[in-house]
C-alpha positions in Angstrom: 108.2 126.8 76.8 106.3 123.8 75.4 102.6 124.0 76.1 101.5 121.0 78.3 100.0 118.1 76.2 96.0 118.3 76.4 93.8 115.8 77.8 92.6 113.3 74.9 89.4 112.7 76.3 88.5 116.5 76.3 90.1 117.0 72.6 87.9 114.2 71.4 84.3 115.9 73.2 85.7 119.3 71.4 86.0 117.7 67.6 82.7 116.2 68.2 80.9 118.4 69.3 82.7 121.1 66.4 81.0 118.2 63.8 77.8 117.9 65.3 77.5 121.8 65.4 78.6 122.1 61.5 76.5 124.8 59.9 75.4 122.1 57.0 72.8 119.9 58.0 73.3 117.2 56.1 77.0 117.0 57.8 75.8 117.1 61.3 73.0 114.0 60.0 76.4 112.3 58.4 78.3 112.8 61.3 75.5 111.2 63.6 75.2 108.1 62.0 78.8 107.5 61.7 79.5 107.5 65.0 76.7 105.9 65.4 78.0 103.0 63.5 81.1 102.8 64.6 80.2 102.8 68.3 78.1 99.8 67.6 80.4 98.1 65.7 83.3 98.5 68.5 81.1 98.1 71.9 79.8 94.7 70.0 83.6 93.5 69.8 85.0 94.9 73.1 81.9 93.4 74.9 82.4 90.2 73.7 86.0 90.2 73.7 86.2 91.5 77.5 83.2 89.0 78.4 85.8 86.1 76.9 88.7 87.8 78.3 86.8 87.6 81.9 85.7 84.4 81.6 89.3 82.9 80.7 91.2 85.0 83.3 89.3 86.3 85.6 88.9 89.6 87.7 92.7 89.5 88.2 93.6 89.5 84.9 91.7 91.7 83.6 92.5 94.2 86.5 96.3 93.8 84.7 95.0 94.8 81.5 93.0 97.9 82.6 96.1 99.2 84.6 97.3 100.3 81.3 96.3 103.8 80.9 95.8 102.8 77.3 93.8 99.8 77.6 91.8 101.5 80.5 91.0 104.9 78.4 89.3 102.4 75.4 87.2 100.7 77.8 86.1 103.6 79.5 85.2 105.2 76.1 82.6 102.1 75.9 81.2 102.1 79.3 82.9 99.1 79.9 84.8 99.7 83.0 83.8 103.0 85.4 85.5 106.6 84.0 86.6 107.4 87.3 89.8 109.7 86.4 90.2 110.7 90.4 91.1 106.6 91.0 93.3 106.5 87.8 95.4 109.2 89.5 95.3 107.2 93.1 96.7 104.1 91.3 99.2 105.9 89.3 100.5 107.2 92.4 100.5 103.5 93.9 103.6 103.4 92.2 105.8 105.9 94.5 103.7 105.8 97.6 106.0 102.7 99.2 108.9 104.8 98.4 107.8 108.3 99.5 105.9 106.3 102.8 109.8 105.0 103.9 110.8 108.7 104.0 107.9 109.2 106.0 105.6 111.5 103.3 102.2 111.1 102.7 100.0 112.2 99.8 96.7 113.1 99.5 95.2 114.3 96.2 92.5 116.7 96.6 91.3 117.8 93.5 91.7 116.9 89.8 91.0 119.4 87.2 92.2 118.3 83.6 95.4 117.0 83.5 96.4 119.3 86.4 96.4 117.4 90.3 96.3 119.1 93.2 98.3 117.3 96.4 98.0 118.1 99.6 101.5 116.6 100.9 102.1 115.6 104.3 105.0 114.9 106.4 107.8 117.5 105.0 108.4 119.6 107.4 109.1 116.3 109.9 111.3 114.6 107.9 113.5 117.3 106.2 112.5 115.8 102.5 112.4 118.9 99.9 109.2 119.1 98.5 110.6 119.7 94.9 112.0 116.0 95.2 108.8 114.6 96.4 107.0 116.6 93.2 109.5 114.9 90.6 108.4 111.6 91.9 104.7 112.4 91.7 105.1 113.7 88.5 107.1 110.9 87.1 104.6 108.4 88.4 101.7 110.8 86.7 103.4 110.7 83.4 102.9 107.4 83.4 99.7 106.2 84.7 97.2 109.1 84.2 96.4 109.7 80.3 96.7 113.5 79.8 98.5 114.2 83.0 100.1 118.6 82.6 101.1 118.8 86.1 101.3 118.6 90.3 100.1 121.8 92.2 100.5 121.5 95.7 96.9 122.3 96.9 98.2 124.4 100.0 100.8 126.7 98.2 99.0 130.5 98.1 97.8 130.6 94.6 97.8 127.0 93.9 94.5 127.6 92.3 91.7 129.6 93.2 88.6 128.5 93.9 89.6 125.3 94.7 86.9 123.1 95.7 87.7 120.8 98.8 86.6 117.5 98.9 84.2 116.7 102.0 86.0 113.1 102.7 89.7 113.5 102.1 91.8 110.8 102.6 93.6 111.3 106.2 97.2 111.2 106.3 98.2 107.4 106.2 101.4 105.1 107.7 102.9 102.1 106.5 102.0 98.9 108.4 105.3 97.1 108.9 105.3 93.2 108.4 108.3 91.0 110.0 109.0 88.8 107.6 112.9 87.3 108.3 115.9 87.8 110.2 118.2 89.8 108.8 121.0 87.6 109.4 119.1 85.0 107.0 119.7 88.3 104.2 123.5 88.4 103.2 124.4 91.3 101.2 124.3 90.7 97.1 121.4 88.2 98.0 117.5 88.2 97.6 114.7 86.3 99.3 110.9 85.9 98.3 108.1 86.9 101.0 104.6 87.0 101.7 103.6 89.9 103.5 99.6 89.9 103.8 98.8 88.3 100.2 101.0 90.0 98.5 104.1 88.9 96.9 107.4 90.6 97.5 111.4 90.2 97.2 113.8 91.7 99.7 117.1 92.6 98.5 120.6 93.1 99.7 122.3 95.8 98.3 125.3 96.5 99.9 124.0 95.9 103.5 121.1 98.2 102.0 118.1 96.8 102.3 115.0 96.9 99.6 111.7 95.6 98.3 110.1 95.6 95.0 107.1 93.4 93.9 107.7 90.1 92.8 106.0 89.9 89.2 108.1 91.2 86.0 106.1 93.7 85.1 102.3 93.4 84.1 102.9 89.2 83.9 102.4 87.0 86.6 106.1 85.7 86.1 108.1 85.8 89.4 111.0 87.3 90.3 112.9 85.4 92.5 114.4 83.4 89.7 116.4 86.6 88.3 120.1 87.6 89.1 120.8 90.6 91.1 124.2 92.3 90.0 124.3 95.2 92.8 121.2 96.8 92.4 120.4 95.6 88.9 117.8 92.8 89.2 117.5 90.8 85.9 114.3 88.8 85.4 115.0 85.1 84.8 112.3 85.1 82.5 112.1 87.7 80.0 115.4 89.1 80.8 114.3 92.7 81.7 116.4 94.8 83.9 115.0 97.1 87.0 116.7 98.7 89.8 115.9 97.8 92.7 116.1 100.7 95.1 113.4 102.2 92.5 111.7 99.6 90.5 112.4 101.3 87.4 113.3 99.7 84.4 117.2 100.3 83.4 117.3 99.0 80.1 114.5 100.6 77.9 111.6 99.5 79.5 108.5 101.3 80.8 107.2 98.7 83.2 108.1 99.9 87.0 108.1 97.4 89.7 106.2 98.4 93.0 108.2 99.5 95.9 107.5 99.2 99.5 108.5 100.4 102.8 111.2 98.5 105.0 112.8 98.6 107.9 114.9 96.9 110.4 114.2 96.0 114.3 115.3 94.3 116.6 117.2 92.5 114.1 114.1 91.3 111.7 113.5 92.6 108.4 110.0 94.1 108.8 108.1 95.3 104.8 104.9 97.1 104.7 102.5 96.6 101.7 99.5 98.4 103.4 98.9 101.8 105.0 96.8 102.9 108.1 95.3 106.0 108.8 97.6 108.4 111.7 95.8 108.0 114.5 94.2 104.5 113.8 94.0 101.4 116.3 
């Protein structure tokens, strides 16, 4: 069995720190000032560069940029945006929650140790959804937007992980706060329509008389959707001409970009998305 990867942020503190405790002086003096230098050298270009980046785009834009687990590890490495690994995992998980919310689970991470997150997962037992399904999903959306991610323990299993240290606020279980946004009769099947549901941007499909919603913005651009083809379920952006799936936002042709997903449902015969959650027991 494959060892999981390590997390790079702990490998680099380890070769450091094995360089600045070398048994030769005059290394440990060497290795000082070059790091020294270096960090200088880069925190003097990322400042400026994220200063002009800021001032040309704006918080929005660079809130795209540093949604790249990438992007966001260099900046943290500079102080230049907040190392806050706990959030990294919430918004990786961002990515799922709209689809795990419409089969009526809820996740709650508890702890993060590593690359190793323990869930608390709510809702399985109601909804007859098998928790190993639920776990693939995390873990796929982990993969992907948590640098260093090993794997998903589910914090209430016996032996998950001993001495496991609860968090004194942990987020409540949460529902989806459905928006109507049109009439289902104004959705034919094979077609697609562009909403607004509370700022946000989203485009309902017709697939089949199945009915789905996925952010409308190919991928980290700006670019809408709502120009694209949909061929069944395949939803080819006008613009760039990248293909996702609708019913999961994944990319089907290569790509690692995934669009976001969100909850819908149907009553009394209006299409109703949610793109926001509420505690259980709130209002």
């Amino acid at each position: 069995m494959t060892p999981p990867e390590r997390d790079v942020l702990d490998e680099v503190h380890e070769l450091i720190g094995a360089l600045e405790s070398h048994a030769d002086p005059r290394v440990r003096e060497q290795v000082a000032a070059l790091l020294e230098r270096v960090d200088t050298v880069h925190r003097t270009a990322l400042t400026h560069l994220m200063s002009a980046i800021h001032a040309m785009g704006g918080d929005a834009f660079v809130n795209r940029l540093t949604a790249d687990p990438a992007v966001r590890l260099l900046l943290m490495s500079y102080d230049l945006v907040a190392v806050d690994r706990r959030i990294q995992a919430e918004e990786a998980l961002d990515a799922v929650r709209g689809h795990l919310h419409a089969r009526g689970i809820d996740v709650e991470i508890t702890e993060l140790v590593g690359g190793v997150v323990y869930v608390r997962i709510h809702g399985l037992e109601t909804n007859g959804v098998a928790e190993s399904a639920v776990r693939q999903d995390l873990e796929e959306a982990l993969k992907a937007g948590l640098l260093g991610f090993q794997e998903v323990v589910p914090a209430d299993r016996p032996g998950a992980g001993p001495g496991l240290v609860q968090l004194g606020r942990s987020r409540p279980a949460h529902r989806p706060v459905y928006r109507e946004v049109l009439a289902l009769h104004d959705l034919p099947p094979g077609r697609m329509r562009p909403v607004d549901v509370d700022g946000t941007s989203v485009l309902v499909a017709n697939v089949a008389g199945e009915l789905y919603a996925v952010g409308n913005r190919c991928g980290d651009s700006p670019l809408p959707l709502e120009f694209g083809e949909l061929n069944t379920a395949e939803l080819r952006c006008s613009w760039h001409g990248c293909r996702y799936d609708v019913r999961t936002g994944a990319r089907v042709d290569g790509g690692t970009e995934r669009l976001a997903v969100y909850p819908v449902a149907v009553r009394d015969g209006a299409i109703q998305v949610a793109v926001g959650v509420e505690a259980v027991g709130a209002g």
